[in-house]
C-alpha positions as CSV (number, residue, x, y, z in Angstrom):
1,X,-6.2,-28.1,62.6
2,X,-5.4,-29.3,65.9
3,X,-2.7,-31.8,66.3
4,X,-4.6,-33.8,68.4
5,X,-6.3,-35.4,65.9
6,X,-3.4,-37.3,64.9
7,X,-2.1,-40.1,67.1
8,X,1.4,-39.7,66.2
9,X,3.4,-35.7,66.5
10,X,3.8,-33.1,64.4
11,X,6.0,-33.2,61.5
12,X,9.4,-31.8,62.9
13,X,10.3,-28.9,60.9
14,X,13.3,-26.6,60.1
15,X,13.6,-23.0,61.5
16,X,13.9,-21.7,57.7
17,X,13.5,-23.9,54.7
18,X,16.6,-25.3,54.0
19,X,15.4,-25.5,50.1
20,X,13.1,-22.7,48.0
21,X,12.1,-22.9,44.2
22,X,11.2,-20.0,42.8
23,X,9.2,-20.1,39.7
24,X,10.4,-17.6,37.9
25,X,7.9,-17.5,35.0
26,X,5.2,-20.5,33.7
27,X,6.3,-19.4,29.9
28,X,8.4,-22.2,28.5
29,X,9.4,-23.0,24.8
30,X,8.6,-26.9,25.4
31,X,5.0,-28.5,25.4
32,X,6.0,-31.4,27.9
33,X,3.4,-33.9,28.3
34,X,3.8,-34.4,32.1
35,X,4.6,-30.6,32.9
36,X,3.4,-30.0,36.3
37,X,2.6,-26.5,35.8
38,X,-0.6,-25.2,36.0
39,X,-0.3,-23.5,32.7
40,X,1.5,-21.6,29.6
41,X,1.6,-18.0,29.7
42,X,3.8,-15.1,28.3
43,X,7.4,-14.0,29.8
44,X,5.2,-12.3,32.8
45,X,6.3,-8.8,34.8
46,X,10.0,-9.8,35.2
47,X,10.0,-6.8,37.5
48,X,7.6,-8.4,40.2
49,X,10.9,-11.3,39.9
50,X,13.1,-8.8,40.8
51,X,11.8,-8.6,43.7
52,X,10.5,-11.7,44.7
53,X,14.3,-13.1,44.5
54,X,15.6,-9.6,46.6
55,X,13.1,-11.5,49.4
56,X,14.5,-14.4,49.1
57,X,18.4,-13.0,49.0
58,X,17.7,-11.4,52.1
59,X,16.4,-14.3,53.7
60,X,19.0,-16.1,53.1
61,X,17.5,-19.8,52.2
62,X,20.5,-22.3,51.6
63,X,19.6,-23.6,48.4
64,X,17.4,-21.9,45.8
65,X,16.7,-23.3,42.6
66,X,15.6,-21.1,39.7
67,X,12.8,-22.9,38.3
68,X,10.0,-22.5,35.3
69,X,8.7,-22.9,32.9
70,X,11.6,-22.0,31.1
71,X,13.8,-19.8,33.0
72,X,16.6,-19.7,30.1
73,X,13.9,-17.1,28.8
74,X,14.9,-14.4,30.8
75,X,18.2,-14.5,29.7
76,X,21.8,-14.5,30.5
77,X,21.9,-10.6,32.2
78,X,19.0,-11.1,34.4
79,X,19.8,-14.8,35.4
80,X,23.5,-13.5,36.5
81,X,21.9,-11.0,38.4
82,X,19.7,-13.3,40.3
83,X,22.7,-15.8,40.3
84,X,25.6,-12.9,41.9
85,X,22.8,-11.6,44.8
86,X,21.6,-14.9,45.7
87,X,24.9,-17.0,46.0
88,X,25.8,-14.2,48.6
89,X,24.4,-16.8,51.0
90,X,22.9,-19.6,48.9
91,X,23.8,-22.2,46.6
92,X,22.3,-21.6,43.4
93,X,20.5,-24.1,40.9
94,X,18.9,-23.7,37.6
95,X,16.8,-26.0,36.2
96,X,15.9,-25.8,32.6
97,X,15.0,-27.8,29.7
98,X,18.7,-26.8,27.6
99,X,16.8,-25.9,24.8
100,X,18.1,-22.3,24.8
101,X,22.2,-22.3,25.8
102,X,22.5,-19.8,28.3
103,X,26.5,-18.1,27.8
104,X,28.7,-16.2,30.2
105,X,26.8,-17.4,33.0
106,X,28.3,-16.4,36.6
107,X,30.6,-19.2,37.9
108,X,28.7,-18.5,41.6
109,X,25.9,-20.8,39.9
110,X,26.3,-24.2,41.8
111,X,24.6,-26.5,39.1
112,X,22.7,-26.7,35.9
113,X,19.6,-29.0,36.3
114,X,18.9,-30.4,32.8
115,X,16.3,-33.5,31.8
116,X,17.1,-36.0,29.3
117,X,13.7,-37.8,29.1
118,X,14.7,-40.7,26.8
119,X,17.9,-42.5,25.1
120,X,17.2,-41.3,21.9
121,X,15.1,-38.4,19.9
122,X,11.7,-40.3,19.2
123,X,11.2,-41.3,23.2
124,X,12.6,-37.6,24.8
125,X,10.4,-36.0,21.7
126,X,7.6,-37.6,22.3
127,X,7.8,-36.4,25.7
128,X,8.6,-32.9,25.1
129,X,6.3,-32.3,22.2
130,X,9.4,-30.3,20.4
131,X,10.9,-31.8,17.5
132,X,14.6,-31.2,17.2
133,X,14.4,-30.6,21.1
134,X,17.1,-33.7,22.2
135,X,19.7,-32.9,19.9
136,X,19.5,-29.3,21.2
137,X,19.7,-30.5,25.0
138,X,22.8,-32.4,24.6
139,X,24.6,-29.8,23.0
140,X,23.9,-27.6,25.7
141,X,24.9,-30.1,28.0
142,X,28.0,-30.4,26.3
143,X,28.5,-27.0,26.2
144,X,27.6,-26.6,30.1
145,X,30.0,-29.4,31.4
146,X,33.1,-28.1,29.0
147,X,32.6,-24.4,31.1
148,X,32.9,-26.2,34.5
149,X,29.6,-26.3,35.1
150,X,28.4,-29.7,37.1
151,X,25.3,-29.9,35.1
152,X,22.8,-32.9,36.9
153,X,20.4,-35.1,34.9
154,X,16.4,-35.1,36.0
155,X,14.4,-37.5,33.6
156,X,10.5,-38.0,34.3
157,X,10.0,-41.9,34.7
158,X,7.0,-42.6,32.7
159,X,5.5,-45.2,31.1
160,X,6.7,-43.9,28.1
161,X,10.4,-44.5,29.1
162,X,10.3,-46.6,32.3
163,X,12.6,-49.3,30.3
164,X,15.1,-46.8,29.1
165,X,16.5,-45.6,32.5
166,X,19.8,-47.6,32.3
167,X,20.5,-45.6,28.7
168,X,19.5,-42.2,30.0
169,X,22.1,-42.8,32.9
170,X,24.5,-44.1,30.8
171,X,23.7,-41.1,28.1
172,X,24.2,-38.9,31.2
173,X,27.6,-40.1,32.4
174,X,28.8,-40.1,28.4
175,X,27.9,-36.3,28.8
176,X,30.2,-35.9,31.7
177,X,26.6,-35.0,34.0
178,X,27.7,-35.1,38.0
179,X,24.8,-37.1,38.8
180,X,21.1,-38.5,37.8
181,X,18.3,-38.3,39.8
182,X,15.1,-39.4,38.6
183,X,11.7,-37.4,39.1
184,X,8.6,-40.1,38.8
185,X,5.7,-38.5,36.9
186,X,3.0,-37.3,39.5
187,X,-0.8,-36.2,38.5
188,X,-1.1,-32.6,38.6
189,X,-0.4,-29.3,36.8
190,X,-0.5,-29.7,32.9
191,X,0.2,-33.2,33.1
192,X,-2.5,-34.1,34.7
193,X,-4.7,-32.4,31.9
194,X,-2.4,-34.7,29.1
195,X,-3.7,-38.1,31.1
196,X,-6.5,-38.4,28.6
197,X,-5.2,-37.6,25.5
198,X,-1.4,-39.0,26.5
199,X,-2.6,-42.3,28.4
200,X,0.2,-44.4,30.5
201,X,2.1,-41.6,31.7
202,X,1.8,-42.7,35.4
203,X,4.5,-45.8,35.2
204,X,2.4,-49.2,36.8
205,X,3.7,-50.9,39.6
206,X,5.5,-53.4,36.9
207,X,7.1,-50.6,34.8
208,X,8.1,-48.9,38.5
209,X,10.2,-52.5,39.2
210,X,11.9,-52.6,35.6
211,X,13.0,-49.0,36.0
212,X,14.3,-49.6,39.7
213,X,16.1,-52.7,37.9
214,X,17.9,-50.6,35.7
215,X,18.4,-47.4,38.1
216,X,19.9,-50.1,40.8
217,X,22.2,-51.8,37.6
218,X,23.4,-48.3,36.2
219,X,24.3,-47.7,39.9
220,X,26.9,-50.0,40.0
221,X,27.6,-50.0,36.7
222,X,28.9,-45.9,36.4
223,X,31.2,-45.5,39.0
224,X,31.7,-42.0,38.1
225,X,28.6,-41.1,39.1
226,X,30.4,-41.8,42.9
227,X,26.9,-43.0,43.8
228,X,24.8,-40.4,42.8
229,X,22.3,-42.1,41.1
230,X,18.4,-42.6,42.6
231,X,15.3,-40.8,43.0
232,X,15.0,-36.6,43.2
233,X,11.1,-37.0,44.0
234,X,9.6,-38.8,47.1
235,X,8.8,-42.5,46.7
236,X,6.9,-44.7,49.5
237,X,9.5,-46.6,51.4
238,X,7.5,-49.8,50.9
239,X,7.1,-49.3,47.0
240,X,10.4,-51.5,46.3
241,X,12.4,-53.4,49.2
242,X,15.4,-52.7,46.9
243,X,15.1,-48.9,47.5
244,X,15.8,-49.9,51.6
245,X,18.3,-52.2,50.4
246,X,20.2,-50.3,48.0
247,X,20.0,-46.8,50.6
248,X,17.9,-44.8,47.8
249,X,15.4,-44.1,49.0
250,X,13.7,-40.0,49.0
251,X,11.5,-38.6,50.8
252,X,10.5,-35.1,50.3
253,X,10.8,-31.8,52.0
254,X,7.9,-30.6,51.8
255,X,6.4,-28.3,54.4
256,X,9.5,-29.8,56.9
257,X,12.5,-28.1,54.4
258,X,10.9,-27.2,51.3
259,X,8.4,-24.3,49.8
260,X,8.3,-23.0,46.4
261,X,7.2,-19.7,45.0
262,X,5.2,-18.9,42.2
263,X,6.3,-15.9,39.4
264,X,3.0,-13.8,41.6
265,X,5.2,-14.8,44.6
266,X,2.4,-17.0,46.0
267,X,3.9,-19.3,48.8
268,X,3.7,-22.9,48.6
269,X,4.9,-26.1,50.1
270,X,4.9,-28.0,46.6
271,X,5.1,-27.4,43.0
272,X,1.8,-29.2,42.4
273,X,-0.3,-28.1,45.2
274,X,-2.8,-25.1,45.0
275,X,-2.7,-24.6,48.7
276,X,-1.6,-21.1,48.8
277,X,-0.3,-19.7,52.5
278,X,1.0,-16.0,52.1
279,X,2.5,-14.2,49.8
280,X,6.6,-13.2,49.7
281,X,5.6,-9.7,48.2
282,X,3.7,-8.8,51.7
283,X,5.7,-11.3,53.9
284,X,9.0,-12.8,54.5
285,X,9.9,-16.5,53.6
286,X,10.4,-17.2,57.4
287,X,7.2,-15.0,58.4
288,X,5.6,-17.6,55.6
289,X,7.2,-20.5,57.0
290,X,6.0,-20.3,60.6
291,X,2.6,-19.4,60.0
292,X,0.1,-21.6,61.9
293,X,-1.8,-22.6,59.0
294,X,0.8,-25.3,58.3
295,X,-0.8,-27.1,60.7
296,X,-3.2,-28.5,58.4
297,X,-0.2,-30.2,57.0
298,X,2.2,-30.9,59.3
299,X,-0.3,-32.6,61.9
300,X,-1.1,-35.4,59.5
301,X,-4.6,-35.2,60.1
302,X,-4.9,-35.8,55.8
303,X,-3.1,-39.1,56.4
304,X,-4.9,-42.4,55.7
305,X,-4.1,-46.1,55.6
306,X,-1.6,-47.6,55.4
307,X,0.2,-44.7,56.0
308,X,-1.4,-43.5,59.3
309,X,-0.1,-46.8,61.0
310,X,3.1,-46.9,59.4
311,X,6.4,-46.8,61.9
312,X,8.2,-44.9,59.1
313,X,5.4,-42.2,58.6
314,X,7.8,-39.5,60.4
315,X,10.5,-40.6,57.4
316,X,8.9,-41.6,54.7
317,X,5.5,-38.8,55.3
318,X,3.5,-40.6,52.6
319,X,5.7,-40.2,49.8
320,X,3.9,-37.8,47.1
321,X,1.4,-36.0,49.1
322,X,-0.8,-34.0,45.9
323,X,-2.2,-35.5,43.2
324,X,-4.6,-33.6,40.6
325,X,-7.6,-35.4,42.9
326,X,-6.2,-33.7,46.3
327,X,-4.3,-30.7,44.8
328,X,-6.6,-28.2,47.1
329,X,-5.6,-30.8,49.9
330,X,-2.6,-33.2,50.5
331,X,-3.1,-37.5,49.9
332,X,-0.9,-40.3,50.6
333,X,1.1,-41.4,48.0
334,X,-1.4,-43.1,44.9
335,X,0.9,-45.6,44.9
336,X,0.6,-47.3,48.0
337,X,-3.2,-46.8,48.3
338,X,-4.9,-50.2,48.8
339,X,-1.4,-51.7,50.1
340,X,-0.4,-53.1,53.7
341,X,2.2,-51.0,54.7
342,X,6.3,-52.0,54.5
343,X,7.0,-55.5,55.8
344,X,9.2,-55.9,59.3
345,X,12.2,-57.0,56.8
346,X,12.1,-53.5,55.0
347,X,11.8,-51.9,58.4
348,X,15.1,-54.2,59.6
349,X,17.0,-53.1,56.1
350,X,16.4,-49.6,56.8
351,X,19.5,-47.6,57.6
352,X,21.1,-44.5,57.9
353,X,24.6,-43.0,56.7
354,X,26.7,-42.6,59.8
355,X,28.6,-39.4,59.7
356,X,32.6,-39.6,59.0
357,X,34.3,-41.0,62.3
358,X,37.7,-41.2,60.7
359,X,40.7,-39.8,60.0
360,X,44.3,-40.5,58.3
361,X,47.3,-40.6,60.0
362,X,49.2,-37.8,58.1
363,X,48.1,-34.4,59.5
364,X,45.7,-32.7,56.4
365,X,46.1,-29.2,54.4
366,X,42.6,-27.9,52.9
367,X,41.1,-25.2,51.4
368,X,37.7,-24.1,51.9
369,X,35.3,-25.2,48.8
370,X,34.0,-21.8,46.3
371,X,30.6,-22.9,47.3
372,X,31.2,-22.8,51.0
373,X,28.5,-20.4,53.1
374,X,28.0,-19.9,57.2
375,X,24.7,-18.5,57.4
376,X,24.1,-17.0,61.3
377,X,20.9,-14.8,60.4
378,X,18.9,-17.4,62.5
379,X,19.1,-19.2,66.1
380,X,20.7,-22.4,64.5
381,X,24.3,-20.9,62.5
382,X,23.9,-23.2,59.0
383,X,26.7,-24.5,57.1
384,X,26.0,-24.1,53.5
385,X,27.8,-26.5,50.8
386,X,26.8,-27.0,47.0
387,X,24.3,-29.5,48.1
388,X,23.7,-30.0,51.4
389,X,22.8,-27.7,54.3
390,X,24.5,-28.4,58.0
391,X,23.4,-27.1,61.1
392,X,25.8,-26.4,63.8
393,X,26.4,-26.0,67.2
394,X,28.6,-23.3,68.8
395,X,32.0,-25.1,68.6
396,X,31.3,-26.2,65.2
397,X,30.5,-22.9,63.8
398,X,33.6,-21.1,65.8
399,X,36.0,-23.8,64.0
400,X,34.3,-23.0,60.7
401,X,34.5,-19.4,60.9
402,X,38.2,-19.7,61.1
403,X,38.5,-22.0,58.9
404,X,36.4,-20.0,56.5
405,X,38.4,-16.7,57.5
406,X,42.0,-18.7,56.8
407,X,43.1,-18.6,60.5
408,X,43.4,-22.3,59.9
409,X,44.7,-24.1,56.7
410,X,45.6,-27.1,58.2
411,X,44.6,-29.5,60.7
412,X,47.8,-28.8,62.6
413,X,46.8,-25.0,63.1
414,X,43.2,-25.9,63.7
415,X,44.3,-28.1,66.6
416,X,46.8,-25.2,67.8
417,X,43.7,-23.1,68.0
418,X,41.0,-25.3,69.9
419,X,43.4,-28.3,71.5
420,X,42.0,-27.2,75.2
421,X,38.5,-26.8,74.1
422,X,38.3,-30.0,72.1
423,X,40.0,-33.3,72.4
424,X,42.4,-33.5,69.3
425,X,40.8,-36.8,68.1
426,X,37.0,-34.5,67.8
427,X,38.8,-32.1,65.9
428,X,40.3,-34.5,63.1
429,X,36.8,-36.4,62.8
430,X,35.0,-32.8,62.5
431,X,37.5,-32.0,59.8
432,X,36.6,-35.2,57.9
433,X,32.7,-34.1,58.1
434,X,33.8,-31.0,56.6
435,X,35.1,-33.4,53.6
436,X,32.3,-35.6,53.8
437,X,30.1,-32.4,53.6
438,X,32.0,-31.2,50.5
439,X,32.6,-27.7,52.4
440,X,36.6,-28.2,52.2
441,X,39.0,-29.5,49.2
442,X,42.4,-31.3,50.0
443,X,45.2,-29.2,49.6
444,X,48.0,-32.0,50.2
445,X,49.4,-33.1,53.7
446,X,51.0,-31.3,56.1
């Protein structure tokens, strides 16, 4: 597709995705109602995942998440394996329904990703088609958190249990769960084959408002959460004004930091789409990743009104961009169909986290966080946290590395090191990124 066609740029993209889910296998042990996987099989050849993950090891993606179906399936040994090569230079997610409590996993895995889809057994049953399932999913929860584990909560808003939220997130931080993000049903995969038999599992606009309501209350209202509370899938910035307002909004990766793989090794830019561009057993992630046939997404030609006029396109891309009617394509959002587009007070209420400026006066000890990666395979050196990836430039990364290498344990020694290269002040505000970042813990003051 030629770019051309669009009025406004190309979607900006990373050099490597900065995020890959690999499907490890579509068998699951759960019937979810809103599954969006395009089907139920057996285990599948576990030896084909072998290799798909060596790809991706060798790669080096920043964050990989270890996805299903059901990947508590394959079991603790294999799982560890995938878990000790991969968090060579990744942090490493899984995400599973806690039906099965995985034991002796490898401390290298960053996070557990676990959904509680209601307050109680009947509304998180009803989802998950699997009586006895809730009870189950707590326990493991229980059981992840008292190992260390941060274990993160990722309920599908419905309109089953759009007026529950507030409960889940307070079930969540009863649990001791790091965080809650909330993924907002979309049409496609087997849930999309459920809508006629399970009808009002795409929340209305009015059940979307009553669930922000409660997301936005819980917010405040768990401060142990430090915040992390929103959305984990993309929502249209002009949905809710209180998104803007309240700084939670999400937009997506995909096809900018974002692909996922399939257990066949199929390469794709979303879960739910059928677009298929390669595949990681004949090419690299990055060969994948650059191929010119992107085009067709990241040129926006697919983008309609209200979108295609929108000054927060770039940002917001649509929000959703498959549904089970465009799955072989990519749609705007089917939530903001029909609308205008965001008003000029959303736009003005729009705003962006500054990074960490600041500094205390005592001098600072540190120690560099277990998760903590520097990633140089490609032009741009990456700094790898738990949950964020951090590109640097060639100051940055030459403080890190010695950081990373203990030639610096302090700020003191850091400024001993780099004081005619960079202005002191510089130094201390890059050490607080580092904090910000979560790549470095305090180890007292100097």
């Amino acid at each position: 597709m030629n770019c051309k066609m669009v009025q406004r740029r190309k979607l900006a993209y990373s050099e490597i995705p900065s995020l890959c889910q690999i499907e490890t296998t579509y068998a699951c042990n759960q019937n979810c109602i809103a599954c969006y996987n395009p089907e139920r099989t057996k285990l599948g050849d576990l030896s084909k995942m072998d290799t798909i993950v060596a790809s991706v090891a060798e790669s080096q993606i920043p964050h990989v998440y270890l996805i299903g179906g059901e990947p508590s399936l394959l079991r603790e040994e294999r799982l560890n394996k995938y878990v000790e090569l991969l968090s060579q230079h990744s942090s490493v997610t899984i995400v599973t329904n806690g039906r099965i409590k995985l034991e002796g996993i490898s401390p290298k895995l960053a996070c557990f990703g676990i959904p509680i889809h209601g307050s109680n057994a009947e509304t998180h049953e009803r989802f998950t088609q699997s009586k006895g399932g809730f009870q189950k999913t707590l326990d493991t929860i229980k059981y992840y958190v008292s190992q260390g584990f941060d274990v993160r909560c990722i309920p599908v808003l419905t309109g089953y249990n759009y007026n529950q939220m507030y409960d889940i997130i307070r079930l969540a931080v009863d649990l001791g769960m790091e965080s809650v993000f909330v993924d907002r049903f979309e049409d496609g995969g087997l849930g999309a084959q459920n809508l006629a038999v399970f009808q009002s599992l795409e929340p209305t606009p009015e059940q979307f408002r009553i669930a922000v309501d409660q997301i936005i209350e819980a917010r405040h209202a768990f401060t142990s959460l430090d915040g992390k509370v929103g959305f984990g899938t993309a929502i249209p910035y002009c949905l809710d004004q209180r998104i803007i307002e309240e700084g939670i909004q999400s937009a997506c990766g995909v096809g900018t930091s974002f692909c996922v793989l399939s257990p066949t090794g199929e390469f794709r830019i979303c879960n739910q789409s059928k677009v298929v561009y390669g595949n990681v057993l004949e090419q690299s992630v990055e060969m994948l990743w650059h191929k010119r046939s992107l085009n067709g997404f990241r040129c926006l030609g697919w983008v309609t009104e209200p979108c295609a006029s929108c000054p927060l396109l770039m940002e917001c891309a649509a929000g959703c961009k498959v549904d089970v009617n465009h799955s072989d394509t990519y749609c705007i959002d089917y939530a903001v169909r029909g609308l205008k587009g965001p008003s000029q007070e959303i736009l003005d209420k729009l705003t962006y986290p500054e990074p960490t400026e600041t500094y205390p006066e005592q001098m600072r000890r540190f120690r560099v966080n277990r998760y903590t990666k520097i990633t140089t395979r490609y032009k741009t050196p990456l700094l790898v946290t738990r949950y964020q990836t951090v590109e640097l430039d060639a100051m940055a990364l030459e403080m890190t590395q010695d950081i990373c290498n203990g030639l610096a344990v302090d700020e003191q020694s850091l400024i001993g090191q780099f004081q005619e290269k960079v202005e002191v002040p510089e130094i201390r505000r890059f050490v607080s990124r580092l904090f910000q970042v979560d790549a470095l813990d305090p180890n007292g003051e100097v």
